[in-house]
C-alpha positions as CSV (number, residue, x, y, z in Angstrom):
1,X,0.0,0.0,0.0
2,X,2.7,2.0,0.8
3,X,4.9,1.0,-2.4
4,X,2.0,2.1,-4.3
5,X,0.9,5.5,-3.0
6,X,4.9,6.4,-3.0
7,X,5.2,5.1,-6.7
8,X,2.4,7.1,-8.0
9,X,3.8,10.1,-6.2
10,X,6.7,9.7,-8.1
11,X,4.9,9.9,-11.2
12,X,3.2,12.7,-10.6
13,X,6.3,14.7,-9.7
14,X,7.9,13.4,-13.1
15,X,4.9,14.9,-15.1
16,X,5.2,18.5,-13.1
17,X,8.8,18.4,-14.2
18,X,8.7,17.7,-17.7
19,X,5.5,20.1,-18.3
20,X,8.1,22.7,-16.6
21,X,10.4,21.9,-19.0
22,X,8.6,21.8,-21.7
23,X,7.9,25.9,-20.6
24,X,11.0,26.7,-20.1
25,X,12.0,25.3,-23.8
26,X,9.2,26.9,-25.4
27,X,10.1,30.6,-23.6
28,X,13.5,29.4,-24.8
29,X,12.5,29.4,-28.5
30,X,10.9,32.5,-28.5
31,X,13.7,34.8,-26.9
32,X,16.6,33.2,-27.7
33,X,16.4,34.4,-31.2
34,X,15.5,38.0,-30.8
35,X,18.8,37.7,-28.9
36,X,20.6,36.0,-31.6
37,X,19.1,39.1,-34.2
38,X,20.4,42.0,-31.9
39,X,23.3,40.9,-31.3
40,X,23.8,39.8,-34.8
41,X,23.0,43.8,-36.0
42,X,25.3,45.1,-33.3
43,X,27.7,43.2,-34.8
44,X,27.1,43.9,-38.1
45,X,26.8,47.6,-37.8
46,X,29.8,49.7,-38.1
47,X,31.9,51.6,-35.6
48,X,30.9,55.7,-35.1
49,X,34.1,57.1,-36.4
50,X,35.1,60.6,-36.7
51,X,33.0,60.9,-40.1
52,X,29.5,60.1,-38.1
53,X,30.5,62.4,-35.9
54,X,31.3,65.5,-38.2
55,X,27.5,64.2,-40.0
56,X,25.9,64.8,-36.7
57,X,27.5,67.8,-35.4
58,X,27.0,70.1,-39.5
59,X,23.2,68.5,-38.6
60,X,23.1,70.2,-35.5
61,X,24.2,73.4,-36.8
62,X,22.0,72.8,-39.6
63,X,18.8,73.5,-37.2
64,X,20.0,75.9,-35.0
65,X,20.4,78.1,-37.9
66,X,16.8,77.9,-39.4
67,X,15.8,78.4,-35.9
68,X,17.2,81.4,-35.9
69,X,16.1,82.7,-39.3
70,X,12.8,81.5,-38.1
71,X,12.9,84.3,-34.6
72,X,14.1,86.8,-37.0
73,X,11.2,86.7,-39.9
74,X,8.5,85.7,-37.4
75,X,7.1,89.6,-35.6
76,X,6.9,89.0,-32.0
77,X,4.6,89.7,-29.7
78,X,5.5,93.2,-28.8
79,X,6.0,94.2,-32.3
80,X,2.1,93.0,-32.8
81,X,1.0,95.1,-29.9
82,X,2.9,98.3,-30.9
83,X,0.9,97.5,-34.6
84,X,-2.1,97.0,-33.2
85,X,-1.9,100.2,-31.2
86,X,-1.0,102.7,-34.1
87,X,-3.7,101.1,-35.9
88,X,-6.2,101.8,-33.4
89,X,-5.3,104.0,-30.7
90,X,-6.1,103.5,-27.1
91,X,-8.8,105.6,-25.6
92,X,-8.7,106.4,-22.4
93,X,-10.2,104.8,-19.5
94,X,-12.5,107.8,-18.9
95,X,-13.8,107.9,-22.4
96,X,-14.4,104.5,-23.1
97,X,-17.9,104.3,-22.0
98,X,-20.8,104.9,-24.3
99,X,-24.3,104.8,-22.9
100,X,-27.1,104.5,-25.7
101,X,-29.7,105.9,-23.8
102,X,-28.5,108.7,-21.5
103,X,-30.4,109.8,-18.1
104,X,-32.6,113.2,-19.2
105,X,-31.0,116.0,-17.3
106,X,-34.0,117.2,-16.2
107,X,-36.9,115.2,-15.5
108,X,-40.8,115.9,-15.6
109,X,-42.9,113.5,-14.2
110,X,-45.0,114.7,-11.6
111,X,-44.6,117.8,-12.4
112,X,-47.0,120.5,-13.4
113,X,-46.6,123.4,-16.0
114,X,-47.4,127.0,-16.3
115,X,-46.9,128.3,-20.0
116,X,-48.1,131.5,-21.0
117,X,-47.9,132.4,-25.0
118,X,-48.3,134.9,-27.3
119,X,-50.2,133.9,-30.3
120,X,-50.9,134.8,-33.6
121,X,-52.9,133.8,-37.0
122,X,-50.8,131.8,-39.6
123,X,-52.0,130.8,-43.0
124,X,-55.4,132.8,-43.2
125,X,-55.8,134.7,-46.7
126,X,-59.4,136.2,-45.1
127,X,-58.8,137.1,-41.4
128,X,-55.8,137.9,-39.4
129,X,-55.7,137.4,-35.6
130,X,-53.4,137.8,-32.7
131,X,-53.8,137.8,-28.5
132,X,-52.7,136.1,-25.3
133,X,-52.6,132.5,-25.1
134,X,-51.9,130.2,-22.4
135,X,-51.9,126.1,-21.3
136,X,-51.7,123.9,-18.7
137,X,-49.9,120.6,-18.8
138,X,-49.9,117.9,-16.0
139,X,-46.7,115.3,-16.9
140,X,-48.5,111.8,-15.9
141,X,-45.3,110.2,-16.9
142,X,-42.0,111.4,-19.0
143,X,-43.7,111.6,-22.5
144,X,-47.4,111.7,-21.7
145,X,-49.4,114.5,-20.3
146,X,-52.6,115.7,-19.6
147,X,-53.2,119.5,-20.8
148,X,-55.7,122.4,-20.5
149,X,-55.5,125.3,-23.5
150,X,-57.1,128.4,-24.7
151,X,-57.0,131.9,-26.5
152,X,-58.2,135.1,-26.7
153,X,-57.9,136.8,-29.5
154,X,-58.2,140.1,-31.4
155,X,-59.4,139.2,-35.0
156,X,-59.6,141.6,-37.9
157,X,-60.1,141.8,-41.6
158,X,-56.7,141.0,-43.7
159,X,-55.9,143.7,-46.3
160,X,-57.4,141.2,-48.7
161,X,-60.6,140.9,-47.2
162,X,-60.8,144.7,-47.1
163,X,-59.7,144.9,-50.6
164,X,-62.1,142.4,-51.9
165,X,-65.5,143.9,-50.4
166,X,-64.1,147.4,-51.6
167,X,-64.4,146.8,-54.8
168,X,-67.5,145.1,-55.1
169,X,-66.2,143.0,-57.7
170,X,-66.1,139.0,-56.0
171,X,-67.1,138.1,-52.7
172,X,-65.8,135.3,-50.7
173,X,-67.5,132.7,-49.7
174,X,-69.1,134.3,-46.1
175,X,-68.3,131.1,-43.8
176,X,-64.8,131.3,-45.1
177,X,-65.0,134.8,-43.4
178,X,-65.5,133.6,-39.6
179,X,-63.3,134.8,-37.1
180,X,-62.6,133.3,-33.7
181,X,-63.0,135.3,-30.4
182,X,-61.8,132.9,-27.5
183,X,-61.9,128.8,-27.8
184,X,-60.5,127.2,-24.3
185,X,-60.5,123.2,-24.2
186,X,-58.2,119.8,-23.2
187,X,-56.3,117.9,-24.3
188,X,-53.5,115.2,-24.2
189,X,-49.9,115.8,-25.3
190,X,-47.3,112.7,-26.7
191,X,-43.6,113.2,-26.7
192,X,-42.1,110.5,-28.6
193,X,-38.2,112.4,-29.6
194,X,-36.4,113.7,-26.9
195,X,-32.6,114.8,-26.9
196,X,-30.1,117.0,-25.1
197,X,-28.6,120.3,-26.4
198,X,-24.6,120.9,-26.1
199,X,-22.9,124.1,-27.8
200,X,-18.7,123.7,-28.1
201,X,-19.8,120.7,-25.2
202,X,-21.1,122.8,-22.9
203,X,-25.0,121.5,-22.1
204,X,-27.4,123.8,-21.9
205,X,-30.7,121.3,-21.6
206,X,-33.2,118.9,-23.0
207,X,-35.4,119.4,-25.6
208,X,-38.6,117.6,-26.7
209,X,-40.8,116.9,-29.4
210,X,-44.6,116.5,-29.2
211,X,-47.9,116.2,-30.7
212,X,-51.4,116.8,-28.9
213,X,-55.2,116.6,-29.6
214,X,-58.0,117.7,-27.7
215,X,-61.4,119.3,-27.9
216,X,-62.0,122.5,-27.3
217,X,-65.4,125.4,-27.5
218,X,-65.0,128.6,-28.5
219,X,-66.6,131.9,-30.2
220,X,-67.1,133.3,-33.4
221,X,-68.2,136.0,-35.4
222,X,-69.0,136.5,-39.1
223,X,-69.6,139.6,-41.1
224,X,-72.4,140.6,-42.4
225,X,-74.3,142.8,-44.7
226,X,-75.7,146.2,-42.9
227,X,-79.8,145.6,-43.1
228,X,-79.3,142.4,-44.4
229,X,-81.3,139.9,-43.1
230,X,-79.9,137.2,-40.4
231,X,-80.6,133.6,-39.9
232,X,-84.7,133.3,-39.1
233,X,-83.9,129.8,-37.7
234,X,-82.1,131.5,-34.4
235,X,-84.4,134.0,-33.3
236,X,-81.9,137.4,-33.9
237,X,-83.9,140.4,-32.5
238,X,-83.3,142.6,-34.6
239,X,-84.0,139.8,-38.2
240,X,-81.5,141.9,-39.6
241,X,-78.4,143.2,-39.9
242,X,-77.2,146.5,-37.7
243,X,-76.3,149.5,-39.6
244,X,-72.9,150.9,-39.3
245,X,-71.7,154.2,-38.3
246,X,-70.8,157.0,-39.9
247,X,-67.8,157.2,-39.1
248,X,-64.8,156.4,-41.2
249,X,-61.8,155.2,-39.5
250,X,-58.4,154.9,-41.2
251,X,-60.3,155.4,-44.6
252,X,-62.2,152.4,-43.5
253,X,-66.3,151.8,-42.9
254,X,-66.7,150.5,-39.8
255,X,-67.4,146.9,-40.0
256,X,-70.7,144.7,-38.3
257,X,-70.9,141.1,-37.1
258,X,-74.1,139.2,-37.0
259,X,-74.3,138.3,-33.0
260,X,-71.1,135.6,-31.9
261,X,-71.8,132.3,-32.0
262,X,-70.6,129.2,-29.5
263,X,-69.3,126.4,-31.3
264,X,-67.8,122.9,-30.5
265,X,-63.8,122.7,-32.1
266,X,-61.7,119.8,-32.1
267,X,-57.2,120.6,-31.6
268,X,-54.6,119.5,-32.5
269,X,-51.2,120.7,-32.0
270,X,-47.1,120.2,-32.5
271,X,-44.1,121.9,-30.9
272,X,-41.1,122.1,-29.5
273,X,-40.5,122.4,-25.8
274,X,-36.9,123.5,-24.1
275,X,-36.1,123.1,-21.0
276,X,-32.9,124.7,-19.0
277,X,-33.0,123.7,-15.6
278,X,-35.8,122.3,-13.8
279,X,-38.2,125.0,-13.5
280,X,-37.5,126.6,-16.8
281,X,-38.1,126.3,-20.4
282,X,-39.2,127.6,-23.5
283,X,-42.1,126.2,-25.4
284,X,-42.7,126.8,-29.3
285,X,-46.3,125.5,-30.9
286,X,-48.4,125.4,-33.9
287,X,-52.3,124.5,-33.0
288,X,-55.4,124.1,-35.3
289,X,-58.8,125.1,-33.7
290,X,-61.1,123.0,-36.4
291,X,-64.3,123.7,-36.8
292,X,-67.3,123.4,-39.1
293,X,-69.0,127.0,-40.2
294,X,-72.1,127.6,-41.2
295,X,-73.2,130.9,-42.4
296,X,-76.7,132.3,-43.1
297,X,-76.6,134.4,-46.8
298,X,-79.9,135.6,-48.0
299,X,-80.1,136.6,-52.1
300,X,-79.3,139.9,-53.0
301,X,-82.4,142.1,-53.4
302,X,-84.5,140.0,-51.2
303,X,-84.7,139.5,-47.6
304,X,-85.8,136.6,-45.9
305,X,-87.7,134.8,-48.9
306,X,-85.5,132.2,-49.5
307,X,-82.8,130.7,-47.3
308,X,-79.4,130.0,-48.3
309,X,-76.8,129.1,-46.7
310,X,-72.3,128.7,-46.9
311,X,-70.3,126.1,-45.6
312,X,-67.0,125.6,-45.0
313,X,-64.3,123.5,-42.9
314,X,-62.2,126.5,-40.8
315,X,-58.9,125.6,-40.3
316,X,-58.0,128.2,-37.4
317,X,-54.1,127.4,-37.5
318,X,-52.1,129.7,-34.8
319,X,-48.2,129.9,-34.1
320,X,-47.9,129.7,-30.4
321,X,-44.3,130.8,-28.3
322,X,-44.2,131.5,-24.3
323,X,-42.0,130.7,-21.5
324,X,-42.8,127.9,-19.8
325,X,-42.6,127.7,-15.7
326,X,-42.0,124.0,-14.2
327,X,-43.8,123.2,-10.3
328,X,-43.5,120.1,-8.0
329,X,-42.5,116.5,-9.8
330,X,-38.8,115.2,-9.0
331,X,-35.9,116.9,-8.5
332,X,-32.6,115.5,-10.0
């Protein structure tokens, strides 16, 4: 039993062994001749004499020249930055800053203001008109506001109108020939364009354009024919027409007005306004009173037989300028 166990033992130690063997030739095989090779083309290859050496060192040389040349042609740094800065020059730190929409200098929200104007007639072939004028504007925000206008004027005759009825020869059209008295109303007023104003950099304000509408009442008056008769549909007492004077002033026959008459205008309006601090400015304005006229003209030679009447679209336009006084709001 013993003999046995020891004898296969044995055998199993012999088969270990030769499968170790047979490793250690196979390893063998594979490195043994990549031994062989390198030392085979260590010894084949030639000595470094003095010639390899004089190769290597004219190599060397070689590349440390185009290196060189390389540093010279290629601009450095510095020289890019010196081009770059007479190409465009620095600006300075203080002036580099560009806002696109700039803080108004003077602000008007809140703020209520006082303009009284001087106003006169513009455009008007038939009457000519001039007087005080004066509005009201409450600035809800920066370019909105809320406004209360009106006029009183002195109207007149223009030199053509005079010309025209002393001849005898044409006549205008009579509603063409109203003239307003007075006209008060309100309105709202847009700014949509607003900007500052600099002379030789020196700022002197903010300026502001606008455009307004409203609706307004007002008087009028038309001329009429001395003993001519008047409109029977509004009751006049006298039906007609008062005689004039007998005086002459200037050359001129004094002129008559059938009695005034309240009518219902609308407005609008554009300007300008300046303003150089925050209580001041200067407002310029054109406004058109519009209204429609309607004038009474009996035929010639009869009076009261047969009604006829003029119309007409006025366009009242007036050229408005005043100084302009600024209360409450924000201050700056």
């Amino acid at each position: 039993m013993t003999t046995t166990t020891f004898s296969r033992s044995l055998f199993a130690s012999k088969r270990r062994l030769g499968c170790l063997g047979l490793g250690l030739s196979s390893l063998a095989f594979l490195v043994l001749p990549a031994s062989f090779g390198s030392l085979a083309y260590a010894e084949d290859a030639p000595p470094a004499g003095p010639e390899v050496a004089e190769v290597a060192e004219v190599a060397d040389v070689a590349a440390t020249t185009e290196q060189a040349d390389r540093s010279e042609t290629k601009p450095s740094e510095d020289a890019w930055t010196s081009a770059a800065d007479s190409a465009f020059p620095r600006i300075a730190d203080n002036e580099e800053t560009i806002y696109a929409v700039q803080r108004k200098a003077y602000l008007l929200k809140g703020k209520l203001e006082l303009t009284p104007l001087f106003t006169s007639s513009f455009s008007d072939r038939f009457v000519r008109a001039l007087g005080p004028a004066a509005s009201v504007t409450y600035h809800v925000a920066e370019n909105f506001g809320l406004e209360a206008f009106g006029l009183f004027l002195f109207p007149s005759a223009s030199g053509l109108t005079s010309e025209i009825f002393a001849d005898g020869l044409l006549r205008p059209e009579v509603a063409k020939l109203t003239q307003m008295l007075w006209a008060s109303g309100l309105g709202f007023q847009w700014s949509p364009v607003y900007g500052k104003m600099q002379i030789f950099g020196a700022p002197l304000g903010n300026f502001s354009f606008y455009v307004g509408a409203g609706a307004a009442v007002g008087m009028t008056r038309v001329r009429c024919e001395p003993t001519k008769a008047l409109d029977p549909n509004r009751g006049f007492d006298p039906p007609v027409c008062p005689e004039t004077s007998a005086d002459v002033v200037d050359g001129k026959v004094e002129e008559v007005y059938e009695p005034n008459t309240l009518r219902v205008m609308a407005s609008v309006a554009g300007g300008v306004r300046f303003y150089f601090s925050n209580t001041i400015g200067l407002k310029l304005e054109v406004r058109d009173y519009i209204f429609p006229a309607r004038v009474y003209q009996p035929p010639e030679g009869e009076i009261a037989s047969e009604q006829v009447f003029t119309d007409a679209i006025r366009n009242n336009i007036f050229i408005n300028a005043g100084i302009s006084f600024l209360i409450g709001g924000e201050e700056n």
